[in-house]
C-alpha positions in Angstrom: 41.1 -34.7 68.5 39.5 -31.7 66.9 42.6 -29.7 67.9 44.9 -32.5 66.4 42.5 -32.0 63.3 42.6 -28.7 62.9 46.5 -28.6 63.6 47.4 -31.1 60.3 45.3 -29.2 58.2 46.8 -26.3 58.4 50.2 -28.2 57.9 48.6 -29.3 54.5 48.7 -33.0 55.5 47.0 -35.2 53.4 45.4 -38.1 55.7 44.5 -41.4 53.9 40.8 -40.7 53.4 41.2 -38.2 51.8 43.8 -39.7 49.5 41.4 -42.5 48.3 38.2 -40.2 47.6 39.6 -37.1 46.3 42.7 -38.3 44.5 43.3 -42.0 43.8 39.1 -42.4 43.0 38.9 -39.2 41.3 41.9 -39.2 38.7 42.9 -43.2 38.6 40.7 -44.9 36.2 39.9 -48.7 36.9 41.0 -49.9 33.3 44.4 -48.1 33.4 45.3 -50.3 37.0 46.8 -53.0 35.3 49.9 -51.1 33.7 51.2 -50.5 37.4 49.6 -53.4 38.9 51.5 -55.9 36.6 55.1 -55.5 36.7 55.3 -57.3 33.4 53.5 -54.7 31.6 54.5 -51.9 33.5 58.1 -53.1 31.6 56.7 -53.3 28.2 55.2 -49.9 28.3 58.3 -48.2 30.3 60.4 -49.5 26.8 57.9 -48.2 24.6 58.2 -44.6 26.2 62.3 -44.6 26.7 62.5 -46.0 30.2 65.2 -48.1 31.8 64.0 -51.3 33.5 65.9 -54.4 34.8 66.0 -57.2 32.3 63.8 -60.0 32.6 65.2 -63.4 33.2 62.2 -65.7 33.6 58.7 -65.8 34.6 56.9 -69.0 36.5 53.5 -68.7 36.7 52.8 -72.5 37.8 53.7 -74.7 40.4 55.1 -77.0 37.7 57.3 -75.1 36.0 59.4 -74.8 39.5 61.1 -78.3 38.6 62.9 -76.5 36.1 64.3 -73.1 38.3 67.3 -75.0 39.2 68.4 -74.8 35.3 67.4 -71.2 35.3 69.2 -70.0 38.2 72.2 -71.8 37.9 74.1 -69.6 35.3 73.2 -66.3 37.4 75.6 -65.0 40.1 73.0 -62.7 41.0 68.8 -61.7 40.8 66.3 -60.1 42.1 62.8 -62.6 42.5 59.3 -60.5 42.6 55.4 -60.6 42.8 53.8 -59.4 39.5 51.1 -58.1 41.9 53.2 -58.2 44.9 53.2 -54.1 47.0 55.1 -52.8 50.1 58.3 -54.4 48.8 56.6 -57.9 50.3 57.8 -61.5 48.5 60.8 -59.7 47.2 64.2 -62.3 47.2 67.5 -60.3 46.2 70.4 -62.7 45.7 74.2 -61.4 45.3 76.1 -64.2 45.2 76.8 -67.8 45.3 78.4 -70.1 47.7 78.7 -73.2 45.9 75.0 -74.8 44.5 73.6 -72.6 47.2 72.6 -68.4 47.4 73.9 -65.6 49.1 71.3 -62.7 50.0 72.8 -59.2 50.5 72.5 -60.2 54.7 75.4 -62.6 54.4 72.4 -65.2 54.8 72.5 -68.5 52.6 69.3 -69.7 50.7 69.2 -73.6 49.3 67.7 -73.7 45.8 64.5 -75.5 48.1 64.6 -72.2 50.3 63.4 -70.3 46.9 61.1 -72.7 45.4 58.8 -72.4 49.1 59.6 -69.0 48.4 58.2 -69.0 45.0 55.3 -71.4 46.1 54.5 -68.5 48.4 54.5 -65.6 45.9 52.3 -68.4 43.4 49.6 -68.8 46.2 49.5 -65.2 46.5 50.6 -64.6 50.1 52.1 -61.2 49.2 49.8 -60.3 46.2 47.0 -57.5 46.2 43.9 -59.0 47.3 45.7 -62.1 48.4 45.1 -63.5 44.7 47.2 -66.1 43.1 50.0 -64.3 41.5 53.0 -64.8 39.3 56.6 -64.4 39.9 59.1 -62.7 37.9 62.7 -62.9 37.9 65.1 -60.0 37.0 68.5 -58.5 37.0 70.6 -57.3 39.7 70.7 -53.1 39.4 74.6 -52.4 40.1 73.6 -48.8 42.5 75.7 -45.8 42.0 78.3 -45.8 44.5 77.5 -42.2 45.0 74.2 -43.4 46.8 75.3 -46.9 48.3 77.0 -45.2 51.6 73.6 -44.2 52.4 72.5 -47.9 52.3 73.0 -51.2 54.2 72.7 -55.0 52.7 70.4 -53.6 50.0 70.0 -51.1 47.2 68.3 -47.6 48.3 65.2 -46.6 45.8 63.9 -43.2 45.1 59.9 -42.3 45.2 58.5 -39.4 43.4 54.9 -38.7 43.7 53.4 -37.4 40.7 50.3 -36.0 40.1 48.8 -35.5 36.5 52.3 -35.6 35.6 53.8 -32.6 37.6 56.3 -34.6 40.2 55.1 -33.1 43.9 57.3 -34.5 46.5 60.0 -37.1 46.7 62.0 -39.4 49.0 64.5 -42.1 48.9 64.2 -44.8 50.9 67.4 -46.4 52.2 67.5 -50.4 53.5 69.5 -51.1 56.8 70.1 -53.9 59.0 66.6 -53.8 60.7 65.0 -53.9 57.4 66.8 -57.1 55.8 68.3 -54.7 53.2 64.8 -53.7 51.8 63.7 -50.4 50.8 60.3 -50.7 53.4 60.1 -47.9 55.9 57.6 -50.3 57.9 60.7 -52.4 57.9 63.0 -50.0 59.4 64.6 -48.3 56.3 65.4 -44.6 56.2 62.8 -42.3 55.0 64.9 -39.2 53.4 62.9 -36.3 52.6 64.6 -34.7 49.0 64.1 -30.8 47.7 61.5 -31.3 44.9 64.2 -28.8 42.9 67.5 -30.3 43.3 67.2 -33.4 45.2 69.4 -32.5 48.1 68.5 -34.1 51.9 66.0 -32.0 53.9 65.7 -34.3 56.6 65.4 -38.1 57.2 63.1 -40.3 59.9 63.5 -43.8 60.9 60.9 -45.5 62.7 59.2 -41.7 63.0 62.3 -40.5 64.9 64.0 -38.0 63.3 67.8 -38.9 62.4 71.0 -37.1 60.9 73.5 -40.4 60.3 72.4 -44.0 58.9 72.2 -46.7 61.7 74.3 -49.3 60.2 77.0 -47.1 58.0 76.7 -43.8 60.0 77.3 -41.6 56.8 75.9 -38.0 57.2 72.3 -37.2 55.6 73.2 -34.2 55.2 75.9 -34.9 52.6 73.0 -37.2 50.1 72.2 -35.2 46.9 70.6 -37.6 43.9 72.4 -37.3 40.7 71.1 -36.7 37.5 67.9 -35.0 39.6 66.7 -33.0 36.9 66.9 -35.9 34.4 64.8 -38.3 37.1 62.0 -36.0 37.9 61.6 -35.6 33.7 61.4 -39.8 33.9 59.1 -39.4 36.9 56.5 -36.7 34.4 56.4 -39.3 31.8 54.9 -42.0 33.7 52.0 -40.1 33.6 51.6 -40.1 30.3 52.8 -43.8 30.3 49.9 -44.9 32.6 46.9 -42.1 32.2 46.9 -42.5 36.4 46.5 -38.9 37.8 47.8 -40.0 41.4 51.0 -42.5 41.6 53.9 -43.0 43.1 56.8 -43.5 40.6 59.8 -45.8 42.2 63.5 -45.9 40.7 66.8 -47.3 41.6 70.1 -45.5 40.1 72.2 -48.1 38.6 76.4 -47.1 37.7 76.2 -48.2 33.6 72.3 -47.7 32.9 70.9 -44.4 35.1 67.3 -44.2 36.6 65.7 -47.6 36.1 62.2 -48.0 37.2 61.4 -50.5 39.8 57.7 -50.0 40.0 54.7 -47.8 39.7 52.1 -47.8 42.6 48.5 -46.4 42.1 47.8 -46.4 45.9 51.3 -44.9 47.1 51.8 -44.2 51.0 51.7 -41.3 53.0 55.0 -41.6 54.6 56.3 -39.0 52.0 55.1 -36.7 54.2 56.4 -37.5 57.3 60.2 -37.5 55.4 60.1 -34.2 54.6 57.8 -32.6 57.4 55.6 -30.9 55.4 52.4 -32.1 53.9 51.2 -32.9 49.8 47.7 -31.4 50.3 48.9 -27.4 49.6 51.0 -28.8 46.5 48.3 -30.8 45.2 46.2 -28.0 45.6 48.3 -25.5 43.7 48.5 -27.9 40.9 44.3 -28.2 40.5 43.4 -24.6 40.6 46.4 -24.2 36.9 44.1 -23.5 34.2 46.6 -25.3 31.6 47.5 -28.7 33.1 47.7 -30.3 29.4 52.0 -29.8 29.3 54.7 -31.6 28.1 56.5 -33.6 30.4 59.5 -30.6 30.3 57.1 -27.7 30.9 55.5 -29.7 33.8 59.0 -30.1 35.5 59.8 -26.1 35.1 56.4 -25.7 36.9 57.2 -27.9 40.0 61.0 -26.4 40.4 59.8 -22.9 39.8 56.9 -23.0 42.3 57.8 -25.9 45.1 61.5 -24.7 46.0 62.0 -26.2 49.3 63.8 -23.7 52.0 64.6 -26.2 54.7 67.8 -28.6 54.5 68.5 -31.5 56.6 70.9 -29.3 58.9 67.9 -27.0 60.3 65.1 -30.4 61.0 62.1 -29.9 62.4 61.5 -30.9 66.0 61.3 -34.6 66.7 57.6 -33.6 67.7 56.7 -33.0 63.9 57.6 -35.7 63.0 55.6 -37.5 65.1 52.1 -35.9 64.7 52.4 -36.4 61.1 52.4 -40.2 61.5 48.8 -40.1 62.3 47.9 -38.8 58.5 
């Protein structure tokens, strides 16, 4: 076990421990929670600072108000239903289409306007909330994803995580739904983990289920070919959550939608490790290098130039790691 220790340190891994003394206690004050923990004002302040979100179709907060959801949904072809406190991706209904009074989720699978009230009645009693406390839930807009990116998705819309800390974007991934994982972006699930070059946001290799993989399961389009659009543009949205939300340590998710670009789906003050095991290298060295600057107060632009100048990552998806890296970094 020492050896196993001593091994992941020196790969710069960051194990969960660590994570919650040194970074998430240390530079995420209590008070600012709330603006990622709410999704409702996580929207308000993302408009205030320039940033896309998905519009806001209702909010039910009470058991009552479920015996009007019937006149709510009823005009919409499609939505998106969520936890206000929900995390993981848990509670989360995504509707495409209709079929008659009923709904279609992105699996082909048909929901009766009943099916989504239990649902709701779930996310109310707060089965998938933090702390398991009575929640809220909030529907939305469909995003319409680039078709550049959809290939490299099944029955669901893939989502891109940057983490960011004090405002200089570290590593990133995007997170791509398949068959196993009901459409949803959950890597638990059984969505593909892509690593992405922190400079141009290129494929450097992806994992699913800790194996390492070249082709998606369900579409089997080439890893190799995924490069994020607009990269440059996202990682400068990604900077300016920081000064959105004064957290230090977060996890910044977007979806790229075809008429309205980066759109941000959530912001997560306890983001997972998995990062890590995507790209096969770990966040400790890079968090590091950004502690020891002596001039951290920088604009959002300057704090991007930083990152690409300094973490250029030399490995692509076509040269992976063994299949043995990616497994000893699960344990972080």
């Amino acid at each position: 076990m020492w050896k196993r220790y001593l091994a992941l340190n020196n790969l710069g891994i960051l194990g969960m421990n660590a994570r919650n003394v040194a970074y998430i206690a240390r530079y995420n004050e209590r008070k600012n929670y709330p603006l990622v923990d709410n999704k409702l004002k996580t929207k308000e302040e993302a408009i205030k600072y320039g940033i896309t979100v998905p519009e806001l179709y209702g909010v039910i907060s009470y058991t009552g108000e479920l015996r009007d959801l019937g006149d709510l949904l009823n005009p919409l072809e499609g939505f998106a239903v969520k936890p206000l406190r929900g995390s993981g991706g848990k509670g989360i209904i995504i509707i495409v289409g209709r079929k008659g009074n009923d709904f279609v989720k992105p699996s082909g699978q048909v929901l009766t306007l009943q099916d989504i009230k239990h649902d709701i009645s779930n996310i109310l009693s707060g089965v998938y909330s933090l702390g398991g406390k009575p929640d809220t839930a909030i529907i939305e807009s469909l995003i319409h994803g680039d078709p550049r990116l959809l290939n490299f998705s099944y029955e669901g819309l893939p989502d891109i995580r940057i983490i960011l800390f004090l405002g200089f974007p570290v590593m990133a991934m995007m997170r791509c739904p398949t068959h196993a994982s009901d459409g949803k972006a959950n890597l638990h699930q059984g969505a593909v983990g892509v690593g992405l070059d922190i400079c141009t946001g290129t494929a450097i290799r992806a994992v699913e289920h800790n194996r390492l993989v070249d082709r998606h399961p369900d579409t089997q389009v080439s890893f190799a070919d995924l490069a994020i659009p607009d990269w440059h543009s996202l990682l400068l949205l990604s900077a300016k959550c920081y000064d959105m939300t004064g957290l230090g340590y977060i996890g910044c998710d977007f979806a790229m939608d075809i008429k309205r670009g980066p759109m941000i789906l959530e912001l997560n003050a306890r983001p997972g490790l998995a990062v890590q095991i995507a790209n096969g290298i770990g966040l400790k060295k890079r968090l590091e290098v950004i502690e020891n600057l002596d001039h951290k107060d920088l604009h959002p632009e300057e704090r991007v130039e930083f990152v690409i100048k300094t973490f250029c990552a030399k490995s692509s998806i076509v040269s992976q790691p063994s299949a043995q890296t990616a497994t000893t970094s699960t344990t972080a």
